[in-house]
Predicted model as a PDB file, atoms N, CA, C, CB and O in Angstrom, pLDDT in the B-factor column:
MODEL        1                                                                  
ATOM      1  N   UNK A   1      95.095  43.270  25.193  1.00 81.00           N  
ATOM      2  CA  UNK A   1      95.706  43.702  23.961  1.00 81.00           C  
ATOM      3  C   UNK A   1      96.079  42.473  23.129  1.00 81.00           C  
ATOM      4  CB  UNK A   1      96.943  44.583  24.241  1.00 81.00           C  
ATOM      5  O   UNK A   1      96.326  41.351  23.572  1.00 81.00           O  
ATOM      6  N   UNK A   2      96.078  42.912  21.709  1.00 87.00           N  
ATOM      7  CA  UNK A   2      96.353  41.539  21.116  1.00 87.00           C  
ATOM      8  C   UNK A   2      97.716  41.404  20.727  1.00 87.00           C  
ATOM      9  CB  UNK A   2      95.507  41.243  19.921  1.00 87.00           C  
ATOM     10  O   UNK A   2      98.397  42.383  20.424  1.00 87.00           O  
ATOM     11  N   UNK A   3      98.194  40.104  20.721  1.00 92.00           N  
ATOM     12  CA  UNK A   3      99.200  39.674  19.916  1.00 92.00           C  
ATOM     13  C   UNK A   3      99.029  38.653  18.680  1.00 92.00           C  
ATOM     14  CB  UNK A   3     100.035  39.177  20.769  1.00 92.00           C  
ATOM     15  O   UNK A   3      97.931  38.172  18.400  1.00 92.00           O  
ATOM     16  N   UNK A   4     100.488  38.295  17.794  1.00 94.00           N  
ATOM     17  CA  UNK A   4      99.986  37.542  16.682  1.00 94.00           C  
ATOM     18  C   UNK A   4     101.443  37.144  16.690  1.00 94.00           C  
ATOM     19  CB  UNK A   4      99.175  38.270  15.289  1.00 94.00           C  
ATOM     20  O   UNK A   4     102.420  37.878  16.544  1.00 94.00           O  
ATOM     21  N   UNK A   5     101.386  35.449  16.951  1.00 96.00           N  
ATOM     22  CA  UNK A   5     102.784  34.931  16.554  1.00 96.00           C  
ATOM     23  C   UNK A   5     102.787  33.930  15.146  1.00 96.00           C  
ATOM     24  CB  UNK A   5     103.382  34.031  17.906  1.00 96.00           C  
ATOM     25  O   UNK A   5     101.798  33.512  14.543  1.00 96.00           O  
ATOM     26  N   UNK A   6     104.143  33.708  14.857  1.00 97.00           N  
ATOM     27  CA  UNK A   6     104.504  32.629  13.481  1.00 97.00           C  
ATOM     28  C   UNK A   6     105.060  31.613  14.535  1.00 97.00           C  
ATOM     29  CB  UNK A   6     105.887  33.234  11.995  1.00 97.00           C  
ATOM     30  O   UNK A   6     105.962  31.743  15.362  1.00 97.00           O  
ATOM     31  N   UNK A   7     104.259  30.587  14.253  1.00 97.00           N  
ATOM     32  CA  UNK A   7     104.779  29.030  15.068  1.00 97.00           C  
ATOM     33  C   UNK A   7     105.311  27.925  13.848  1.00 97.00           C  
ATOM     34  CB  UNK A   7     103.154  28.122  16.043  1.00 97.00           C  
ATOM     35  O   UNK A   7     104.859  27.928  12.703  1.00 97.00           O  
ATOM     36  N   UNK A   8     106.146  27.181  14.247  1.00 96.00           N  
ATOM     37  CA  UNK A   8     106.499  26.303  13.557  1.00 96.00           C  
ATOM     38  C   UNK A   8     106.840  24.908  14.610  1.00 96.00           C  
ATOM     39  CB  UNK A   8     107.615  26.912  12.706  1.00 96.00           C  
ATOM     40  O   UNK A   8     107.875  25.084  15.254  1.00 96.00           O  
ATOM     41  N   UNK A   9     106.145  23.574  14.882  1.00 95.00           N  
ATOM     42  CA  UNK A   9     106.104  22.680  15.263  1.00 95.00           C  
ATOM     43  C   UNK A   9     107.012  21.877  14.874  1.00 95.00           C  
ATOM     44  CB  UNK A   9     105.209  22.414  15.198  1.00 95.00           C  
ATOM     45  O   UNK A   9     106.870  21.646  13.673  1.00 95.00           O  
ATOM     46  N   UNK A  10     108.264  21.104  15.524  1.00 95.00           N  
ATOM     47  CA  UNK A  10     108.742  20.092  14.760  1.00 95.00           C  
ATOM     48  C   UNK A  10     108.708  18.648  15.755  1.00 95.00           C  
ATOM     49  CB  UNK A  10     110.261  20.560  14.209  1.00 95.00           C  
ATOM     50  O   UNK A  10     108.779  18.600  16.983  1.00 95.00           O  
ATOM     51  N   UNK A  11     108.615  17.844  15.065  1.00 92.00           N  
ATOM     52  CA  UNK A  11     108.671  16.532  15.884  1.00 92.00           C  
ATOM     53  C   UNK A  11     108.433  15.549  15.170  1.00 92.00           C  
ATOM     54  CB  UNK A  11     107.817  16.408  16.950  1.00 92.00           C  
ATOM     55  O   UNK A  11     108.416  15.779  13.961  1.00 92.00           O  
ATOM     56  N   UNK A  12     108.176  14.170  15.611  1.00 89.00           N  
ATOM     57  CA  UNK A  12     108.080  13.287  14.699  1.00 89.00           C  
ATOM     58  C   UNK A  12     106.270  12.645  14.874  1.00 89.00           C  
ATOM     59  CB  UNK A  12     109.436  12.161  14.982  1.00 89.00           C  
ATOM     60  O   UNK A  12     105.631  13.080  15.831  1.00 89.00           O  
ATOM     61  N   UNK A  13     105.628  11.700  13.968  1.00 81.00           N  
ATOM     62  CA  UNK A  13     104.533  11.488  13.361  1.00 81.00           C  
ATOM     63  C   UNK A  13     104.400  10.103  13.187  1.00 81.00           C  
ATOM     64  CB  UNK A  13     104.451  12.182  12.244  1.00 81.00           C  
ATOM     65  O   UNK A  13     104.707   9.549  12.131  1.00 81.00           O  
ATOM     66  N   UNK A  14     103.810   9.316  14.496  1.00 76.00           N  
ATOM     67  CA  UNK A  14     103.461   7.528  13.887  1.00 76.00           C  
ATOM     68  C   UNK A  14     102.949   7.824  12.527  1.00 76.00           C  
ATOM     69  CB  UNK A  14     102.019   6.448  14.871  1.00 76.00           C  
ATOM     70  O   UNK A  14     102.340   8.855  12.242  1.00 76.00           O  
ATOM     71  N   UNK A  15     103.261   6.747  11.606  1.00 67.00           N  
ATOM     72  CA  UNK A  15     103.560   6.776  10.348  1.00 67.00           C  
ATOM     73  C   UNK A  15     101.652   5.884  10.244  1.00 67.00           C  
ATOM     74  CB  UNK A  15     105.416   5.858   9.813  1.00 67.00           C  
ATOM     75  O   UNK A  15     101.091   5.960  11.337  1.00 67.00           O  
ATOM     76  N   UNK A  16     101.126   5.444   9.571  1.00 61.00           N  
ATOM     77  CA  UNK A  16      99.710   4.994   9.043  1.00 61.00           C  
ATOM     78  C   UNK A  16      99.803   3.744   8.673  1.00 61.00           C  
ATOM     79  CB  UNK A  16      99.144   5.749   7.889  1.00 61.00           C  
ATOM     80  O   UNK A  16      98.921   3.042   8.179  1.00 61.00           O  
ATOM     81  N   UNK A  17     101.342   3.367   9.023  1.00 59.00           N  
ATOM     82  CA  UNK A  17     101.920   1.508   7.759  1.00 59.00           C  
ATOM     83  C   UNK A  17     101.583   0.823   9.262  1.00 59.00           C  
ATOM     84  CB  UNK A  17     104.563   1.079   6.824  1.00 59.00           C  
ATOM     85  O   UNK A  17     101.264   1.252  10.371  1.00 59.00           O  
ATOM     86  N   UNK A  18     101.830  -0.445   8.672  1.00 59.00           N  
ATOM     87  CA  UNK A  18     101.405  -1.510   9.914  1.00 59.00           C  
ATOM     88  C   UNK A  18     102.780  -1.153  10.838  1.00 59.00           C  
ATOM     89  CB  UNK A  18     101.252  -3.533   9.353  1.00 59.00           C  
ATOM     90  O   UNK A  18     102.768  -1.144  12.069  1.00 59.00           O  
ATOM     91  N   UNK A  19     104.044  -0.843   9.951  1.00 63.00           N  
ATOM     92  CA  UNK A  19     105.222  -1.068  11.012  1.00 63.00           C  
ATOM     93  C   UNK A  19     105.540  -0.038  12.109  1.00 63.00           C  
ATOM     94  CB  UNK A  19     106.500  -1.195  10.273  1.00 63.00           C  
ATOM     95  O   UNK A  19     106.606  -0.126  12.718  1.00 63.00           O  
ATOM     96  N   UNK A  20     104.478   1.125  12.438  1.00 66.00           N  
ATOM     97  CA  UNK A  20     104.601   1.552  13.130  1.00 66.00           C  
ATOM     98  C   UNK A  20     106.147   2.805  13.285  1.00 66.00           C  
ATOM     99  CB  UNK A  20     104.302   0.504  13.735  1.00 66.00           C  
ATOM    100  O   UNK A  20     106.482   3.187  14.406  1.00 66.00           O  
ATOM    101  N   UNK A  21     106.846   3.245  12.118  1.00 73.00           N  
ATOM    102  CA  UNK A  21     107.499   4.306  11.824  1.00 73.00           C  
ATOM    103  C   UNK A  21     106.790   5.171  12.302  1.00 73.00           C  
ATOM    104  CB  UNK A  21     107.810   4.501  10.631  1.00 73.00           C  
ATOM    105  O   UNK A  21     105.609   5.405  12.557  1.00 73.00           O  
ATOM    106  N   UNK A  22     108.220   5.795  12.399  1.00 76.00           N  
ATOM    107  CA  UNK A  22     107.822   7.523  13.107  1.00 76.00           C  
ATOM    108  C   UNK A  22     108.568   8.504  11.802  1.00 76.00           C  
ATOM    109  CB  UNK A  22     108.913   7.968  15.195  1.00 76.00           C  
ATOM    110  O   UNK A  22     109.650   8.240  11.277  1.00 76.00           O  
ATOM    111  N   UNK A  23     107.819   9.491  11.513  1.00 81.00           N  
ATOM    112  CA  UNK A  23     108.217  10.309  10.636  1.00 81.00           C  
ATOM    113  C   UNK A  23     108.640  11.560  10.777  1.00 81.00           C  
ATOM    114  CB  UNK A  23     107.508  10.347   9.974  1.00 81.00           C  
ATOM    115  O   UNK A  23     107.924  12.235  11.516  1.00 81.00           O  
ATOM    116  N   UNK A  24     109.846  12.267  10.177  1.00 85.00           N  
ATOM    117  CA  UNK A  24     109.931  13.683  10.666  1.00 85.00           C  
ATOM    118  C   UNK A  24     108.797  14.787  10.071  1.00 85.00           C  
ATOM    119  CB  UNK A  24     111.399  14.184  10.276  1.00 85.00           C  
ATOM    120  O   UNK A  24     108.599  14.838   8.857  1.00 85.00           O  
ATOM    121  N   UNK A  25     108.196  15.510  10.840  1.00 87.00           N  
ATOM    122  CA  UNK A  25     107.142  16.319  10.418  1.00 87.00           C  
ATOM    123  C   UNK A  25     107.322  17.779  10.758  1.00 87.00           C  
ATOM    124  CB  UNK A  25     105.927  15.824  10.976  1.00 87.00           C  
ATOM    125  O   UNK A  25     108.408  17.998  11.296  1.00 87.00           O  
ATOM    126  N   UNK A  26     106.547  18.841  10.589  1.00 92.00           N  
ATOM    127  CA  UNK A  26     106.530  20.071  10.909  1.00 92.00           C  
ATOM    128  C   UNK A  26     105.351  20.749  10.647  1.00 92.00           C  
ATOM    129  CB  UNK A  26     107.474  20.625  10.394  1.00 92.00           C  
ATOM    130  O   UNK A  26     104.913  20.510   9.522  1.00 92.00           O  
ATOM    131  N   UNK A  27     104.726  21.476  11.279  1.00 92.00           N  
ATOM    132  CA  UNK A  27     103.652  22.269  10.984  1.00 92.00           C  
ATOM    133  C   UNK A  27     103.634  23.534  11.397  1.00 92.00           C  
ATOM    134  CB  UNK A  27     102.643  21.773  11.376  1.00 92.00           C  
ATOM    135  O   UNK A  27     103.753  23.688  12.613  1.00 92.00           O  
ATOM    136  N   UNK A  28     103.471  24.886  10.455  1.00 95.00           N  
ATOM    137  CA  UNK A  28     103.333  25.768  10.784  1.00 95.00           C  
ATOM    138  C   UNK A  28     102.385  26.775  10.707  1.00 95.00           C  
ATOM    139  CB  UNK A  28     104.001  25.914  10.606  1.00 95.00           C  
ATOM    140  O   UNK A  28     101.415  26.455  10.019  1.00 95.00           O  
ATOM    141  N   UNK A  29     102.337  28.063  11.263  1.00 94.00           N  
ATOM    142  CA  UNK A  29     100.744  28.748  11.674  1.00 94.00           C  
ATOM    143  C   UNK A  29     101.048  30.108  11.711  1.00 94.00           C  
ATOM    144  CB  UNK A  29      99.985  28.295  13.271  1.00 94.00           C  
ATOM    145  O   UNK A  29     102.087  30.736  11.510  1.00 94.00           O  
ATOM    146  N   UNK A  30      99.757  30.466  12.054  1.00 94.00           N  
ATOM    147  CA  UNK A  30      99.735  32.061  12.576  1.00 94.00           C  
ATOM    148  C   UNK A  30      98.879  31.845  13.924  1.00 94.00           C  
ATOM    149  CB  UNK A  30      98.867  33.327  11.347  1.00 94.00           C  
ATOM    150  O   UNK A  30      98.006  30.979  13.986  1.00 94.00           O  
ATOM    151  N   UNK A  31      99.101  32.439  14.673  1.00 93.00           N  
ATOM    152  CA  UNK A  31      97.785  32.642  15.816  1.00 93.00           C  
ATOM    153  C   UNK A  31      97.179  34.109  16.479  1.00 93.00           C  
ATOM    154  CB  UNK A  31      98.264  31.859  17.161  1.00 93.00           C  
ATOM    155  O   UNK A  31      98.027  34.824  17.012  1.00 93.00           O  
ATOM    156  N   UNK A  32      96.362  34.388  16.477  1.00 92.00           N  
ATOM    157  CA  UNK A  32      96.465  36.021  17.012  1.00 92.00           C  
ATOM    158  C   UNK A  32      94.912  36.046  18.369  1.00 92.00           C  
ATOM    159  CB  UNK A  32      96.080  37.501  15.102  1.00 92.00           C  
ATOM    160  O   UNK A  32      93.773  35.578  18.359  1.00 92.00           O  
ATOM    161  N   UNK A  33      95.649  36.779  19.264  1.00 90.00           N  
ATOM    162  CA  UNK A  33      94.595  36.370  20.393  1.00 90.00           C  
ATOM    163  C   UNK A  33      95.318  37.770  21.750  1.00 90.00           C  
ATOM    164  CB  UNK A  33      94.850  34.070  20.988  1.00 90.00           C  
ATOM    165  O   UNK A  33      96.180  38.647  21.691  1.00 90.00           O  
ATOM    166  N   UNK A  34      94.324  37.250  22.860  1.00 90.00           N  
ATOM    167  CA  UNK A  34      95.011  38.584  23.725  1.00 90.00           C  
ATOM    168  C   UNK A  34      96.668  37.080  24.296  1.00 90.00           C  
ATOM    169  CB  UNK A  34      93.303  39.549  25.798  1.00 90.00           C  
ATOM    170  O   UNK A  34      96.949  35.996  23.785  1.00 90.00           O  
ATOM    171  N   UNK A  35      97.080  37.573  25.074  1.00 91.00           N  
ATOM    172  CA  UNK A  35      98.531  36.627  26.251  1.00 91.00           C  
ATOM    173  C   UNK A  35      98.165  35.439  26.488  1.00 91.00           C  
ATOM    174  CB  UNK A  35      98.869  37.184  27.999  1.00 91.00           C  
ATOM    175  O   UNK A  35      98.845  34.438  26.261  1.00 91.00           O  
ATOM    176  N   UNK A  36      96.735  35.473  27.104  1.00 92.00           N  
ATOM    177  CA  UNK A  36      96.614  34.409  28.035  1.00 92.00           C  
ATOM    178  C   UNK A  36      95.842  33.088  26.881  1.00 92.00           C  
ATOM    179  CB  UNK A  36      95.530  35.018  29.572  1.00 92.00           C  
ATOM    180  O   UNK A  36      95.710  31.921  27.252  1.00 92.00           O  
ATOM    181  N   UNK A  37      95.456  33.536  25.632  1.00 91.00           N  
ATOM    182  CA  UNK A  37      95.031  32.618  25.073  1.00 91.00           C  
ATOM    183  C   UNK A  37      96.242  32.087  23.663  1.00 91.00           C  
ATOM    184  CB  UNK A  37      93.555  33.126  24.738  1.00 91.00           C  
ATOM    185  O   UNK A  37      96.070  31.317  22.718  1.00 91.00           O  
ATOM    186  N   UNK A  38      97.429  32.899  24.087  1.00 92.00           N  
ATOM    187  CA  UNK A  38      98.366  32.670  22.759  1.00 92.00           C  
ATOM    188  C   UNK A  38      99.033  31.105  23.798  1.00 92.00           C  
ATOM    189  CB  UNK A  38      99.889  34.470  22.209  1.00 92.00           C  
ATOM    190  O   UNK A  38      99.135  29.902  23.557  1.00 92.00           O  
ATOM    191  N   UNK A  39      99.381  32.081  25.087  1.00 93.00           N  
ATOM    192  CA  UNK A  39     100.118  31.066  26.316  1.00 93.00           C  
ATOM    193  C   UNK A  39      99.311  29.297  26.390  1.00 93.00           C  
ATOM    194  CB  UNK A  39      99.749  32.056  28.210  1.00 93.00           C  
ATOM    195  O   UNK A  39      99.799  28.167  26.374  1.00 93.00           O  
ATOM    196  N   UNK A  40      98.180  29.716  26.456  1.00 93.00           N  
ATOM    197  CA  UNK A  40      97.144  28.596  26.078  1.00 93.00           C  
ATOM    198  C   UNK A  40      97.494  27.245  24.545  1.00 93.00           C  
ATOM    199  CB  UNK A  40      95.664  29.694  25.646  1.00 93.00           C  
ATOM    200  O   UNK A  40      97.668  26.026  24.519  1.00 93.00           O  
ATOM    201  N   UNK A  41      97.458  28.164  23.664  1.00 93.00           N  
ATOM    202  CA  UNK A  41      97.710  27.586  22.242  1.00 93.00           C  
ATOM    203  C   UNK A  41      99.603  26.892  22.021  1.00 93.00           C  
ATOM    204  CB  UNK A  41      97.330  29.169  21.017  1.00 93.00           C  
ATOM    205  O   UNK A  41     100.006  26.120  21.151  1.00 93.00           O  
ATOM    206  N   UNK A  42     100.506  27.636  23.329  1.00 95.00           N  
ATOM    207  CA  UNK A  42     101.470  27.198  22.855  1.00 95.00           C  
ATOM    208  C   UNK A  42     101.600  25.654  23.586  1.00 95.00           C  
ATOM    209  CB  UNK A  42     102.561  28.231  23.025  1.00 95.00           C  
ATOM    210  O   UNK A  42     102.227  24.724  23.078  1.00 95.00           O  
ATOM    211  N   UNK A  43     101.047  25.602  24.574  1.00 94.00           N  
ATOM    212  CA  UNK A  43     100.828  24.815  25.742  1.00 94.00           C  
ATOM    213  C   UNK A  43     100.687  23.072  24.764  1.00 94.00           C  
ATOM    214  CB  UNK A  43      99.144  25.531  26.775  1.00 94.00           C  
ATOM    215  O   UNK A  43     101.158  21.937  24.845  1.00 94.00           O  
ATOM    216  N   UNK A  44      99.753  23.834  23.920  1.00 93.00           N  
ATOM    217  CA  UNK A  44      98.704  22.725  23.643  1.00 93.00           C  
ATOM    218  C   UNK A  44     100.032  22.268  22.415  1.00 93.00           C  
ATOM    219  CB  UNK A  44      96.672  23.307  23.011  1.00 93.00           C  
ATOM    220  O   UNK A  44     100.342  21.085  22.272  1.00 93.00           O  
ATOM    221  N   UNK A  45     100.805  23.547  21.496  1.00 94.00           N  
ATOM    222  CA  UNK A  45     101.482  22.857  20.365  1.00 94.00           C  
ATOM    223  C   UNK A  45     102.559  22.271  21.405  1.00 94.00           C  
ATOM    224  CB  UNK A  45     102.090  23.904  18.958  1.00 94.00           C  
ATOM    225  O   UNK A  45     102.987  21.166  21.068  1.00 94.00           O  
ATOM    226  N   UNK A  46     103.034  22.738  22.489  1.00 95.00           N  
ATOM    227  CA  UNK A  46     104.198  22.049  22.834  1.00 95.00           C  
ATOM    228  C   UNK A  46     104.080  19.975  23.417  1.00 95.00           C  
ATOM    229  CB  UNK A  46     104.741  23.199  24.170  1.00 95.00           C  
ATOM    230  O   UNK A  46     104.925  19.096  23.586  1.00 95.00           O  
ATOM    231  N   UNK A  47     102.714  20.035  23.518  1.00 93.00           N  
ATOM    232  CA  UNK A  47     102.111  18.411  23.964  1.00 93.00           C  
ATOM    233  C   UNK A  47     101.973  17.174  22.607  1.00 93.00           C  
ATOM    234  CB  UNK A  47     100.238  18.670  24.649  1.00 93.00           C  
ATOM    235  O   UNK A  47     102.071  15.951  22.512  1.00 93.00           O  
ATOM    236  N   UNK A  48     101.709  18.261  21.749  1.00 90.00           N  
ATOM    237  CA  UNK A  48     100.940  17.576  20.624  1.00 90.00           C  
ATOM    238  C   UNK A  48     100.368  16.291  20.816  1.00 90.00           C  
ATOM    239  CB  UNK A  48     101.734  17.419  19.534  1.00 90.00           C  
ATOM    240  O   UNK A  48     100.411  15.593  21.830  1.00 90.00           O  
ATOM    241  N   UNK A  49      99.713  16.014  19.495  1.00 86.00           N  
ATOM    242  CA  UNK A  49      98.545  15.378  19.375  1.00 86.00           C  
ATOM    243  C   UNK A  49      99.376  13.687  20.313  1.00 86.00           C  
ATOM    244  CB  UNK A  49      97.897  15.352  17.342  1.00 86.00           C  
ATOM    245  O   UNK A  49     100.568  13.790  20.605  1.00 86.00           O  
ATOM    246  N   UNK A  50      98.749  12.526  20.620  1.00 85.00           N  
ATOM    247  CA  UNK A  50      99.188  11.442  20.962  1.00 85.00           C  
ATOM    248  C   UNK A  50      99.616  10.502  20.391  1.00 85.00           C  
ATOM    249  CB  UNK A  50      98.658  11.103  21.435  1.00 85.00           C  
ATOM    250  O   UNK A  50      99.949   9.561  21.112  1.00 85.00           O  
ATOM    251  N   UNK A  51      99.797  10.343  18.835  1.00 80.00           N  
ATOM    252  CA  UNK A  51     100.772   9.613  18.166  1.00 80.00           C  
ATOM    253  C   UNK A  51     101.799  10.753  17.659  1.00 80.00           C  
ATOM    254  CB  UNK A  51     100.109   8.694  16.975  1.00 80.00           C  
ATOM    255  O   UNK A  51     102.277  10.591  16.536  1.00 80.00           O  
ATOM    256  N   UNK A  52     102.094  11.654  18.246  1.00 84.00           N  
ATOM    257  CA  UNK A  52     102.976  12.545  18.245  1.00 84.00           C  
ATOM    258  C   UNK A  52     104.207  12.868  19.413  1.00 84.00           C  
ATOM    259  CB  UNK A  52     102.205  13.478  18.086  1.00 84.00           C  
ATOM    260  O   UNK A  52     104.120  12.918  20.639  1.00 84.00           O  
ATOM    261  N   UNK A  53     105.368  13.063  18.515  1.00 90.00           N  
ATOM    262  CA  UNK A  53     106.425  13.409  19.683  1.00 90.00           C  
ATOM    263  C   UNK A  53     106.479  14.830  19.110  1.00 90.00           C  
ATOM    264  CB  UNK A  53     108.078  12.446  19.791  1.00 90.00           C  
ATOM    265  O   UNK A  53     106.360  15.017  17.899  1.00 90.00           O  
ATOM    266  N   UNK A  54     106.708  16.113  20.226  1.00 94.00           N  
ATOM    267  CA  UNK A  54     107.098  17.202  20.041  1.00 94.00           C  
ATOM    268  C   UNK A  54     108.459  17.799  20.208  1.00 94.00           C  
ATOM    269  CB  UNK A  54     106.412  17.682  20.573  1.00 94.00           C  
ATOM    270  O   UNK A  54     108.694  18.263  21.324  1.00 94.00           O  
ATOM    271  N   UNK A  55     109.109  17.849  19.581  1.00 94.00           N  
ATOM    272  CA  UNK A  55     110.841  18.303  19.558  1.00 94.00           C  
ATOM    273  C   UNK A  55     111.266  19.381  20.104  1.00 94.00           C  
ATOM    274  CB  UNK A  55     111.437  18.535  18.276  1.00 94.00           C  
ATOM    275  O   UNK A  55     112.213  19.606  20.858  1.00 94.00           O  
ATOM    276  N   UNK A  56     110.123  20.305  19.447  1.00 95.00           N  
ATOM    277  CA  UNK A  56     110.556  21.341  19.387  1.00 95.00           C  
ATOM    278  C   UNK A  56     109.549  22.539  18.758  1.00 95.00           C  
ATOM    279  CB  UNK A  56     111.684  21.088  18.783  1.00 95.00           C  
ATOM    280  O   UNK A  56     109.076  22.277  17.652  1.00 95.00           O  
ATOM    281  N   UNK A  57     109.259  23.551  19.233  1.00 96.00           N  
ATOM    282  CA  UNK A  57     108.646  24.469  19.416  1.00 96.00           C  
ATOM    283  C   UNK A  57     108.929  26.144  19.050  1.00 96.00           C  
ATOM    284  CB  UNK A  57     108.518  24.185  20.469  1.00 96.00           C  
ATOM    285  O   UNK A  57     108.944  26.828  20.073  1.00 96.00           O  
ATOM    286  N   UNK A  58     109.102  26.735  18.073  1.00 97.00           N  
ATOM    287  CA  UNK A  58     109.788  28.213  17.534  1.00 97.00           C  
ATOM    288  C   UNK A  58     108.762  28.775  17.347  1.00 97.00           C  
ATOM    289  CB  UNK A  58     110.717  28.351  16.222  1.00 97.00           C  
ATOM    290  O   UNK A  58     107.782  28.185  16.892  1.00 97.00           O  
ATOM    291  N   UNK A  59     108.763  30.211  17.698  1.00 97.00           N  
ATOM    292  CA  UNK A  59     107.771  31.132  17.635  1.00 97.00           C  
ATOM    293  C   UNK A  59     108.228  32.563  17.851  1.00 97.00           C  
ATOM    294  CB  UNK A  59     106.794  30.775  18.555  1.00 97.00           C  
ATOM    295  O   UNK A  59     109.190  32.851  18.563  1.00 97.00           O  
ATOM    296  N   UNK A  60     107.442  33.490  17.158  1.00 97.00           N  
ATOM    297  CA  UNK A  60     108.051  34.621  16.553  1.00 97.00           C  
ATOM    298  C   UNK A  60     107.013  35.682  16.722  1.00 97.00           C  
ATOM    299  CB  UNK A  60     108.472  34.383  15.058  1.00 97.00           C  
ATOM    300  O   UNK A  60     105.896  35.264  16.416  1.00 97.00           O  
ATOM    301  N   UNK A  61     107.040  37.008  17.141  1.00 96.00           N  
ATOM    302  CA  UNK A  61     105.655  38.326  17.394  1.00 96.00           C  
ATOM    303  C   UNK A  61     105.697  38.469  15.979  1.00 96.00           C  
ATOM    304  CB  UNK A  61     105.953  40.132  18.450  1.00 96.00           C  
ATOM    305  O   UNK A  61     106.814  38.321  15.482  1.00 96.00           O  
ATOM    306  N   UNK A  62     104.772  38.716  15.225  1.00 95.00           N  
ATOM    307  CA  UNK A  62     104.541  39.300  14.328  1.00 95.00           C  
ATOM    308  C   UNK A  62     103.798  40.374  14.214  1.00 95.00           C  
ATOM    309  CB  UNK A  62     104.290  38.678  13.772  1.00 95.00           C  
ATOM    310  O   UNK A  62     103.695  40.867  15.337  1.00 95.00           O  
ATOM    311  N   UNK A  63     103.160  41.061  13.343  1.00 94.00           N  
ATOM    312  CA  UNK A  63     102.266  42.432  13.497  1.00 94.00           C  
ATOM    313  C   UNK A  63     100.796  41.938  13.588  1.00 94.00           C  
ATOM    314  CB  UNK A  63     102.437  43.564  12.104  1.00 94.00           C  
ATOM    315  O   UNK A  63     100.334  41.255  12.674  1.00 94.00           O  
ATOM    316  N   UNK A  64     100.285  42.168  14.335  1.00 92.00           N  
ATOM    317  CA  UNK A  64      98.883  41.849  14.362  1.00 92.00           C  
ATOM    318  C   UNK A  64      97.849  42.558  12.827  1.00 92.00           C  
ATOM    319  CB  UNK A  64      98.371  42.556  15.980  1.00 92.00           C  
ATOM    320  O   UNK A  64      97.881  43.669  12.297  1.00 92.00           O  
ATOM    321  N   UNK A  65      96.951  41.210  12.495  1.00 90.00           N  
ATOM    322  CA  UNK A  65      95.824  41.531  11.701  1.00 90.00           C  
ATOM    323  C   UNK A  65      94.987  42.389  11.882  1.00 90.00           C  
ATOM    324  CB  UNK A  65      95.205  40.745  11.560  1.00 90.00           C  
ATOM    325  O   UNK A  65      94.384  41.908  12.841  1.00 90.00           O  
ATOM    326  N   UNK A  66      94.359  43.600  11.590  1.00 88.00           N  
ATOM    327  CA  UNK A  66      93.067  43.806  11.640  1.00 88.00           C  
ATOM    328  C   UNK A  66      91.889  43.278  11.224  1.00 88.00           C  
ATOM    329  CB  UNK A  66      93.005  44.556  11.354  1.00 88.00           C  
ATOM    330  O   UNK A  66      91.801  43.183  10.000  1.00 88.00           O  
ATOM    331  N   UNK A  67      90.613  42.765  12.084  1.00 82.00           N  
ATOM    332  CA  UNK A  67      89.289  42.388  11.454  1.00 82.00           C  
ATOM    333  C   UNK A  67      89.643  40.956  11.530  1.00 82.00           C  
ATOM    334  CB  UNK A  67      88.888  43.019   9.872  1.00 82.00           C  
ATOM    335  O   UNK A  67      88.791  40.286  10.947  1.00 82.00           O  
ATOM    336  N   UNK A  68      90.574  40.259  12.028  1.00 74.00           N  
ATOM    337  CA  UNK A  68      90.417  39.097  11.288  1.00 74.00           C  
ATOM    338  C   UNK A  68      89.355  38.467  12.378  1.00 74.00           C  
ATOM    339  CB  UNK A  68      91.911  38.221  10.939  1.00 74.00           C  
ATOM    340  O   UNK A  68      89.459  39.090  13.434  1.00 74.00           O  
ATOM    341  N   UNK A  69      88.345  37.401  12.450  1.00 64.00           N  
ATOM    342  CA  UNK A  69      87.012  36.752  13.111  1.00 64.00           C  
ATOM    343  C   UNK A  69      87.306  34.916  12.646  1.00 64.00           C  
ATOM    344  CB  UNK A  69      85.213  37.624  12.200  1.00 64.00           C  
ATOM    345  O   UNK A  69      86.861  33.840  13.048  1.00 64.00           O  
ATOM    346  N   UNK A  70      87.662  35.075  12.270  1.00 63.00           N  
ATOM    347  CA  UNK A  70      87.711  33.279  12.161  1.00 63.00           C  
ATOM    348  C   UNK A  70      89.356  32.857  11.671  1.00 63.00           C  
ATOM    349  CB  UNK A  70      86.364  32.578  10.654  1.00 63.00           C  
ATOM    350  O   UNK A  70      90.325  33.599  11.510  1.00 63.00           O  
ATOM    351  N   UNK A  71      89.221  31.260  11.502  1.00 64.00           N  
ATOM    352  CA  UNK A  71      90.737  31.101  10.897  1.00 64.00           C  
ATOM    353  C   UNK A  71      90.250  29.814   9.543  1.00 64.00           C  
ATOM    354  CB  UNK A  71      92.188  30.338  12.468  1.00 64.00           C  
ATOM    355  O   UNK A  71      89.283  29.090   9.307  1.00 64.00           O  
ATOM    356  N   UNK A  72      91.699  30.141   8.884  1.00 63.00           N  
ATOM    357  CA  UNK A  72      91.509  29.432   7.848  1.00 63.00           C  
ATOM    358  C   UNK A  72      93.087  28.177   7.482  1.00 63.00           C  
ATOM    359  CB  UNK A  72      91.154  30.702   6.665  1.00 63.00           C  
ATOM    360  O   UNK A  72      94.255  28.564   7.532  1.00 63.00           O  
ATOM    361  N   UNK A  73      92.740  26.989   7.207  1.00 59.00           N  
ATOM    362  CA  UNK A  73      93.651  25.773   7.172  1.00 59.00           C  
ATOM    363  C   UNK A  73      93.850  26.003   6.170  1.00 59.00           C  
ATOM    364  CB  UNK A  73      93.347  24.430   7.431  1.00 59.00           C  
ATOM    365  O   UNK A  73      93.065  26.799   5.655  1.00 59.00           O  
ATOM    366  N   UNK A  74      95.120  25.398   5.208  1.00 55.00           N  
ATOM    367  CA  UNK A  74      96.205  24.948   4.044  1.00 55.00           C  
ATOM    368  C   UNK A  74      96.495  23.943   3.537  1.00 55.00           C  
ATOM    369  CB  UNK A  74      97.213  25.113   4.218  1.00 55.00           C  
ATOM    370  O   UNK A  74      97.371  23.918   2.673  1.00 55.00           O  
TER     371      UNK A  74                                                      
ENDMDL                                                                          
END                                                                             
């Protein structure tokens, strides 16, 4: 059966300058899938990427889409 959550990522972001700052960041989503592949996706936001620290992790059921087949970025 499917589910569909609202995620919001917070943590901080090596910065692109030579001095090596870390920045506060956030990114947020939709995801919709059966349990075992939402459990999967949170796994992966709770590690984040490797010039990344992850803080913190919020997520919310929402109503599932009908039809939806692909995803789309912002």
């Amino acid at each position: 059966m499917a589910k569909r959550i609202k995620y919001t990522v917070h943590g901080e972001v090596q910065g692109q300058l030579e001095d090596d700052s870390f920045a506060e960041a956030k990114v947020e989503g939709e995801a919709q899938g059966d349990d075992e592949a939402i459990q999967k996706l949170l796994k992966v936001l709770e590690s984040g990427p490797p010039a990344a620290s992850v803080t913190k992790v919020e997520k919310s059921d929402v109503d599932t889409k009908e039809g939806e087949s692909s995803y789309t970025t912002a």
